[in-house]
C-alpha positions in Angstrom: 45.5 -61.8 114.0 48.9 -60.8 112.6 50.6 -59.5 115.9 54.2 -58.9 114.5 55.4 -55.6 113.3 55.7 -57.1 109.7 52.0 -57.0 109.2 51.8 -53.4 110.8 53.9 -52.0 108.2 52.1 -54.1 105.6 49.1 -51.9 106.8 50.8 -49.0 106.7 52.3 -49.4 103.5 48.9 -50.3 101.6 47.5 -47.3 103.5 49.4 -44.6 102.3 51.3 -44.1 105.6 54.7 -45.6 104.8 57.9 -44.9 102.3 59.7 -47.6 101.5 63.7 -46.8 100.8 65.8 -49.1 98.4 69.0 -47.5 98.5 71.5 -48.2 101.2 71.4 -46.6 103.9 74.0 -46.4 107.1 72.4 -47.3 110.9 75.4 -45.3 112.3 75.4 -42.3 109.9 72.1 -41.4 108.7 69.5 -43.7 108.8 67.5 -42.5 111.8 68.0 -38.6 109.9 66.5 -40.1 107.0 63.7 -41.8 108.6 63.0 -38.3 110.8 63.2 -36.2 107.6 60.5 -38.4 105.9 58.5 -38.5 108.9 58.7 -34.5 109.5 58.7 -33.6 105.6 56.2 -36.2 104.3 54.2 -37.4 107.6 55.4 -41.3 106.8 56.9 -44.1 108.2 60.0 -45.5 107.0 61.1 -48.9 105.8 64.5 -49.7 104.6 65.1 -52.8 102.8 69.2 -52.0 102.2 71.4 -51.4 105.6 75.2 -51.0 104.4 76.9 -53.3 106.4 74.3 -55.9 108.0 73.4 -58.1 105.3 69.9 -59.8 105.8 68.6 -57.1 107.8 66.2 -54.6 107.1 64.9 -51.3 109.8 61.8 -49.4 110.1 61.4 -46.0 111.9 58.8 -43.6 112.8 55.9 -46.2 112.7 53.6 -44.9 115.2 54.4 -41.3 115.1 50.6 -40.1 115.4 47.2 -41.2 116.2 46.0 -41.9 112.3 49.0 -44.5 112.9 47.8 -45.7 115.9 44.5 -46.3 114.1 45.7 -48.4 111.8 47.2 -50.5 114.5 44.0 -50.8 116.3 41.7 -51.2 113.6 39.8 -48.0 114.3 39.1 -44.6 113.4 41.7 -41.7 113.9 39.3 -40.1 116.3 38.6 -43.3 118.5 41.6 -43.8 119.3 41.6 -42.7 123.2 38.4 -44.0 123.8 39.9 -47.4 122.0 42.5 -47.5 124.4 40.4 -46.7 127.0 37.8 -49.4 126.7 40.0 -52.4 125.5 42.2 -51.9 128.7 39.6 -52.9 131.2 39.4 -56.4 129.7 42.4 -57.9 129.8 43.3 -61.2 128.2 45.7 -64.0 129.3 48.5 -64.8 126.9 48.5 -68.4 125.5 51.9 -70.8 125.0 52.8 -71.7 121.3 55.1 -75.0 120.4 58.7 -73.7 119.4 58.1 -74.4 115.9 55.0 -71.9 115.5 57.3 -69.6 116.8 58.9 -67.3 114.1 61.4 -65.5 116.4 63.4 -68.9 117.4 63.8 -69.5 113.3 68.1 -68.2 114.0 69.1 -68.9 117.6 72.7 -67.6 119.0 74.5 -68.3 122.5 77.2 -68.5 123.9 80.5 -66.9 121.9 78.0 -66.6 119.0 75.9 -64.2 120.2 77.7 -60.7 118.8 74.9 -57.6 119.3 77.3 -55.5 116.8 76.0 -57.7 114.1 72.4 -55.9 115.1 71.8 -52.7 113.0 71.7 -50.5 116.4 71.0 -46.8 115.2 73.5 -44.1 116.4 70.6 -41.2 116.3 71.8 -38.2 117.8 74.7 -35.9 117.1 75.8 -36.1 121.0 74.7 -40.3 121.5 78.4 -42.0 121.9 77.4 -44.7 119.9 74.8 -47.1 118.6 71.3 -47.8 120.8 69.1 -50.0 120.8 65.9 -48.1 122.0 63.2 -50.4 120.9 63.6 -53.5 123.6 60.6 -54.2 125.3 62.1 -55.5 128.6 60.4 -58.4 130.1 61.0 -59.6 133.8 59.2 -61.5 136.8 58.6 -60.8 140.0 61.0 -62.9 142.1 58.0 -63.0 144.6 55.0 -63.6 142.6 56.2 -64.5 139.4 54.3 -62.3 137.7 55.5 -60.6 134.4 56.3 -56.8 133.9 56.9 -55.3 130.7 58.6 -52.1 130.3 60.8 -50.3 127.2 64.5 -49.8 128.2 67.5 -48.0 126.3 70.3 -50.3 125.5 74.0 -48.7 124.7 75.7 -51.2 123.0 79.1 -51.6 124.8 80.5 -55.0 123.1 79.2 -58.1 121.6 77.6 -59.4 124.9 76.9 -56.4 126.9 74.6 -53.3 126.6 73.9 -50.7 129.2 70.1 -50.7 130.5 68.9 -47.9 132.2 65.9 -48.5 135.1 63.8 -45.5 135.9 62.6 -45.3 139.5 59.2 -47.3 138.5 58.0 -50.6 138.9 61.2 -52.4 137.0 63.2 -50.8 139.5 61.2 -52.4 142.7 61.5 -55.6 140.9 65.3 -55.9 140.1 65.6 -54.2 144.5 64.1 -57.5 145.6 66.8 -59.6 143.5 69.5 -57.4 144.5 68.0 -58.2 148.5 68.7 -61.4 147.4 71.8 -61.0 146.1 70.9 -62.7 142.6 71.2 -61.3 138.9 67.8 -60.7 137.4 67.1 -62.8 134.1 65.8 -60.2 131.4 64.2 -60.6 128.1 64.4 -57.9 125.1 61.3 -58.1 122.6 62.5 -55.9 119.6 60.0 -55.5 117.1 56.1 -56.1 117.6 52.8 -55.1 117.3 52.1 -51.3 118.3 49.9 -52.9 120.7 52.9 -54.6 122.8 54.5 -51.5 122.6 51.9 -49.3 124.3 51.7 -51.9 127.0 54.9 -51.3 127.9 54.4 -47.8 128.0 51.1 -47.9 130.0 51.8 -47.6 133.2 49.5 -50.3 134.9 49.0 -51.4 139.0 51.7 -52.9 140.0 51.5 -56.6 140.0 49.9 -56.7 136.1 51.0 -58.4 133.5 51.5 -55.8 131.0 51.2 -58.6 128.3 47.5 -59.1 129.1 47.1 -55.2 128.7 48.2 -55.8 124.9 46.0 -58.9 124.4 43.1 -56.7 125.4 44.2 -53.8 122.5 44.7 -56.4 120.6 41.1 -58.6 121.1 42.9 -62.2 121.4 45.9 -63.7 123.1 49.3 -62.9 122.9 50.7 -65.9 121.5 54.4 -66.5 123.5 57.1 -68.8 123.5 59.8 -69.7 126.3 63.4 -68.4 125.8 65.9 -70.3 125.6 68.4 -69.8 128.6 66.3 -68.0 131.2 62.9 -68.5 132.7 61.1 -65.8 130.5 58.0 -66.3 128.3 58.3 -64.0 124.9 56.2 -63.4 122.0 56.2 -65.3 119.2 56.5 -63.1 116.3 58.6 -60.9 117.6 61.5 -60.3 115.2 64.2 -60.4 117.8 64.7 -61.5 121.6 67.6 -60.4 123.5 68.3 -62.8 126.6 70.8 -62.1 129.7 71.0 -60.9 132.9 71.6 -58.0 135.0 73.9 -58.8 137.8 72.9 -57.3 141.4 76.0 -55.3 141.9 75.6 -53.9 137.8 77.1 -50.3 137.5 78.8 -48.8 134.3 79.1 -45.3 132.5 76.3 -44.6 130.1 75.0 -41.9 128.0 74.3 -38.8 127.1 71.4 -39.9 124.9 69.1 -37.8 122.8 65.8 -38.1 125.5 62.3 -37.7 125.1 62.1 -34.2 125.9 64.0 -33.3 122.6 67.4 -32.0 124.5 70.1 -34.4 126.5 70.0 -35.9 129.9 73.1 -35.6 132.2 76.1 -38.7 131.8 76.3 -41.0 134.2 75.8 -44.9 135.5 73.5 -47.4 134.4 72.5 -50.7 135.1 74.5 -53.2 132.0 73.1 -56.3 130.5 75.3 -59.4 130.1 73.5 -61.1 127.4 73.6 -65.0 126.7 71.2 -65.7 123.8 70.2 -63.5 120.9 66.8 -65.3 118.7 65.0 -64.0 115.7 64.0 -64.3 112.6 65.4 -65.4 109.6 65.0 -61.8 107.8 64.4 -60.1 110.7 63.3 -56.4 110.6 64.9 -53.9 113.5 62.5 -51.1 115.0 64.9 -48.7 115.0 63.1 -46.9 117.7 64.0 -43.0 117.5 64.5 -40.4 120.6 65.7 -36.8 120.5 64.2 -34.0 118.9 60.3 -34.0 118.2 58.4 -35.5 116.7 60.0 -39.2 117.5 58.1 -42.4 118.1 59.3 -42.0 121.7 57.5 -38.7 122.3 54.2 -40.5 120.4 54.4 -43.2 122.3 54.5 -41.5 125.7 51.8 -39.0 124.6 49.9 -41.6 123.4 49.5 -43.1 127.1 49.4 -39.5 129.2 46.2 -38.9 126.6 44.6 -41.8 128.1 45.3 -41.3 131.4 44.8 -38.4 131.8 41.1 -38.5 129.7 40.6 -41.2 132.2 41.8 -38.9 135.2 40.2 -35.6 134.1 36.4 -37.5 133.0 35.9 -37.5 137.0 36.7 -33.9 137.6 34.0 -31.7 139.2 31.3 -35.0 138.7 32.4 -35.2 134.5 33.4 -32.6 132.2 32.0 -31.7 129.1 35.6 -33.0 127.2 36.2 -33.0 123.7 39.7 -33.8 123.2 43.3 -33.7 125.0 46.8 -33.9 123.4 50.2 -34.3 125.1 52.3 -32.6 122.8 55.3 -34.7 121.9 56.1 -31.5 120.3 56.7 -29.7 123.2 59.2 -32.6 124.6 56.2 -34.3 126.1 55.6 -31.3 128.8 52.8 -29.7 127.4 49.0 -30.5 127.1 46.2 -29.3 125.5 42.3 -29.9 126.7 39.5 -28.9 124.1 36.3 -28.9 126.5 32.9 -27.0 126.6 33.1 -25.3 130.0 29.5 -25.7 131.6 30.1 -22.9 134.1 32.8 -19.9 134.8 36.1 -21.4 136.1 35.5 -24.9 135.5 38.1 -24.8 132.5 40.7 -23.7 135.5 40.0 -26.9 137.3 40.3 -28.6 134.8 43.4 -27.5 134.1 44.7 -27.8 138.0 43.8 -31.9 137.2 45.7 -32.2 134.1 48.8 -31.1 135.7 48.7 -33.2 139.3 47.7 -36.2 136.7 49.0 -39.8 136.9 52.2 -38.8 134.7 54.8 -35.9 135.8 56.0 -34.8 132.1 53.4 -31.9 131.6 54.1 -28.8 133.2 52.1 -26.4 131.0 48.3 -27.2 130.5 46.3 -25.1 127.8 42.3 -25.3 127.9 40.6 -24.9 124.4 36.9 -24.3 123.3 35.1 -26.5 120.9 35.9 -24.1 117.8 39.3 -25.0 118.4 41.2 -27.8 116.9 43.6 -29.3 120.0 45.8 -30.8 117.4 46.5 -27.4 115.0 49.1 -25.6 116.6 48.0 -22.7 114.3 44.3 -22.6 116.1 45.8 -23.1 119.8 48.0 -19.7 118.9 45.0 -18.3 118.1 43.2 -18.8 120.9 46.1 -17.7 123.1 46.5 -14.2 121.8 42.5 -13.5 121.1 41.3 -15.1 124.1 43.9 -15.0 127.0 43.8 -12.0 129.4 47.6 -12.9 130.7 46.2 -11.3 134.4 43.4 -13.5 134.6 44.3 -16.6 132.8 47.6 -17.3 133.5 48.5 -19.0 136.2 51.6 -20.0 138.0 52.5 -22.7 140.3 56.1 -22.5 141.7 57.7 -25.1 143.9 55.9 -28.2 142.2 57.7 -31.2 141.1 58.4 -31.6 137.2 59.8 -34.4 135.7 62.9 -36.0 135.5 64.0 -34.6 132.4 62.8 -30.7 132.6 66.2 -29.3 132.3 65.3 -25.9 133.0 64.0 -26.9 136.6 66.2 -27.1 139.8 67.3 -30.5 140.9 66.3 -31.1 144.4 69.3 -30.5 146.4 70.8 -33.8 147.8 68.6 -36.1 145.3 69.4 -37.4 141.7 68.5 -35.6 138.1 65.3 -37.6 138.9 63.4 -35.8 141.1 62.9 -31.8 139.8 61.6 -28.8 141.2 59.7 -26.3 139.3 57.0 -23.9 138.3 53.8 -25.3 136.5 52.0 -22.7 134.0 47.7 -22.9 133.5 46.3 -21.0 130.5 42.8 -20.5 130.4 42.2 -19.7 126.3 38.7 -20.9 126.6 36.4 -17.4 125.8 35.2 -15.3 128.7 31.9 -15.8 130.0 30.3 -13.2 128.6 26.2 -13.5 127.6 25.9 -10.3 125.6 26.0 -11.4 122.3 27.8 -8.6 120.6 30.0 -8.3 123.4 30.2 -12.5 123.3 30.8 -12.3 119.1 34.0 -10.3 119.7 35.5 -13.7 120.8 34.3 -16.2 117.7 36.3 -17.1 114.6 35.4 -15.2 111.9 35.1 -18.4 109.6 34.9 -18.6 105.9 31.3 -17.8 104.4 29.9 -21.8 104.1 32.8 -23.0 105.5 30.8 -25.8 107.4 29.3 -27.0 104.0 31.6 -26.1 101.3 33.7 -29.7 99.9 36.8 -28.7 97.9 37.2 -31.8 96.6 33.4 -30.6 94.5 36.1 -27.7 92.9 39.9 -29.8 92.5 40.8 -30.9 88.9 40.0 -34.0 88.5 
């Protein structure tokens, strides 16, 4: 199997699902507007073969923007995606070493004074950003303990040709680099930019601690990742990635960073990050840079997180109340990642509720409104979810608000805990039950159905089109 992001696009491309843009185009003034415009306006994927200033290089953006995407990658159908996801996960397979030479990604290697990151084509994406990120790095570290991988995405704000910022969220990268601080070492890191979709959900999935998030993607993907050792730190990579950032991050690392355009659509507060002093740069000889965007929906970013809140929470909410009758369930990236929609057949009179209590005290803290649907709705069409909310909500009986809850990080609108960081929130969590009522009369019950086209159900229009 093909596991670089080359071949992905390939797919994409002879699918319908990518535009391909020969003019030149600027990473620091409007390549990432470009590539959100042809995402938002035409529902594709951008690929840029002319970057005005970085000879040799080439960017793509907005590759895995929404689940028919995500299908591709996978090698399914759009609507087994989840359940894709779902099952491949549970078998996890161990990655496999490859000979330097059957490693693409070592074809150019930099250290020392050559290595120069403002040579990279780093997109400045939003207005307020103070300069270029890269957004895209997978970072992958070990366990000073174990030795075990981890694999998580990190921002990097370029800040020179050896240095980037590198922001740790309080998750399991964050328990790892503790212990080498305890220790008083700097903790060797390797960035993977540019790979298969399936690396890239890996590092999004949040996993036990103490997996290897690698074997997580050579389950999605069916076979081993194929990896390769870097060359100045004790780090395994993989092998067709298109670029591998090598440094460390000392144990006393602090420097100003930010704002950056987040996940949630809006800004996070300035402050201090961890920074990256980095000693080797590899890739390829023609390498292509994931220009990874953030900021206003829809982004990869907000896909990409949605993409893994969907499958843990199907996983989470299956269990409710001995299994529900679920149909579907969408984080919307939308909605900055904080809202989520479950299509289900409720069985009995208030189940819809609980299932909605589940959805927001699930594994992930971004939602903090929940919307249940029926099975004539379709959880993906904003258009049908209004619907329901104005024909079927009775804002007395079906809405319902939690105050005092924690919220996630980046929920603006919700008070900081007083004494703690912009990390830990307090808010109020909103349930809306715009399932119909249980009513069994069925005139009184017919009041609540969509009043549907005549032959809707069997009508094709491609029978009536010009040909």
């Amino acid at each position: 199997m093909d596991q670089s992001i080359r071949g992905y696009l390939g797919n994409l491309e002879q699918q319908g699902e990518l535009v391909r843009f020969a003019k030149e185009v600027d990473p620091l003034q409007n390549l990432t507007a470009i590539g959100w415009k042809a995402y938002d306006q035409l529902g594709k994927a951008s690929l840029f073969d002319n970057l005005a200033g970085f000879p040799g290089w080439r960017a793509c953006n907005q590759i895995i923007t929404d689940r028919k995407k995500w299908a591709i990658g996978l090698g399914v159908d759009e609507d087994d995606v989840i359940n894709a996801f779902n099952n491949r996960v549970r078998n996890p397979v161990e990655p496999v070493m490859v000979e330097r030479d059957g490693a693409p990604v070592k074809q150019i290697i930099e250290t020392g004074d050559d290595v120069d990151l403002t040579k990279v084509p780093a997109a400045w994406t939003s207005e307020m950003d103070p300069g270029p990120f890269i957004a895209s790095g997978m970072a992958i570290i070990k366990d000073p303990d174990t030795g075990i991988r981890n694999m998580s995405i990190h921002r990097q704000q370029v800040m020179g040709k050896n240095r980037t910022g590198y922001l740790i969220c309080p998750r399991q990268a964050l328990r790892i680099y503790e212990k080498y601080q305890q220790r008083g070492e700097a903790m060797p890191v390797a960035m993977v930019v540019g790979a298969h979709p399936a690396l890239y959900f890996s590092s999004s999935y949040t996993a036990p601690y103490g997996t290897d998030e690698l074997t997580i993607a050579g389950a999605l993907m069916g076979e081993p990742v194929r990896l390769v050792k870097c060359e100045t730190i004790d780090i395994e990579v993989p092998a067709e990635a298109e670029m591998i950032i090598e440094g460390e991050i000392p144990p006393d690392a602090l420097t100003p960073e930010g704002p950056f355009g987040e996940g949630s659509g809006g800004y996070a507060m300035e402050g201090f990050t961890q920074y990256l002093d980095v000693k080797a740069i590899t890739r390829r000889k023609d390498p292509i840079f994931y220009a990874m965007q953030c900021g206003a929906p829809m982004t990869d970013t907000q896909a990409l997180v949605a993409t893994a809140i969907d499958m843990l929470l199907w996983d989470h909410l299956k269990n409710v109340e001995g299994g529900l009758d679920l149909l579907d369930l969408r984080c919307l990236g939308i909605a900055g990642l904080m809202a989520v929609v479950i299509k289900l057949r409720p069985r009995v009179e208030g189940q819809a509720k609980t299932a909605l209590m589940a959805a927001l005290s699930g594994p992930q803290m971004h939602p903090k409104l929940a919307i249940a649907v029926d099975d004539d709705i379709d959880a993906s069409d904003m258009r049908q979810v209004f619907w329901s909310l104005t024909t079927r909500v009775d804002a007395q009986r079906d809405v319902i608000k939690i105050p005092g809850a924690r919220t996630w990080s980046l929920d603006n609108v919700s008070n900081i805990v007083p004494g703690q960081s912009p990390m830990h929130r307090i808010g109020t969590k909103t349930l809306i039950d715009a399932t119909k009522p249980a009513v069994t009369d069925p005139v009184a019950r017919a009041r609540f159905t969509k009043a549907m086209p005549r032959n809707y159900d069997t009508v094709d229009l491609n029978d009536f089109l010009p040909n």
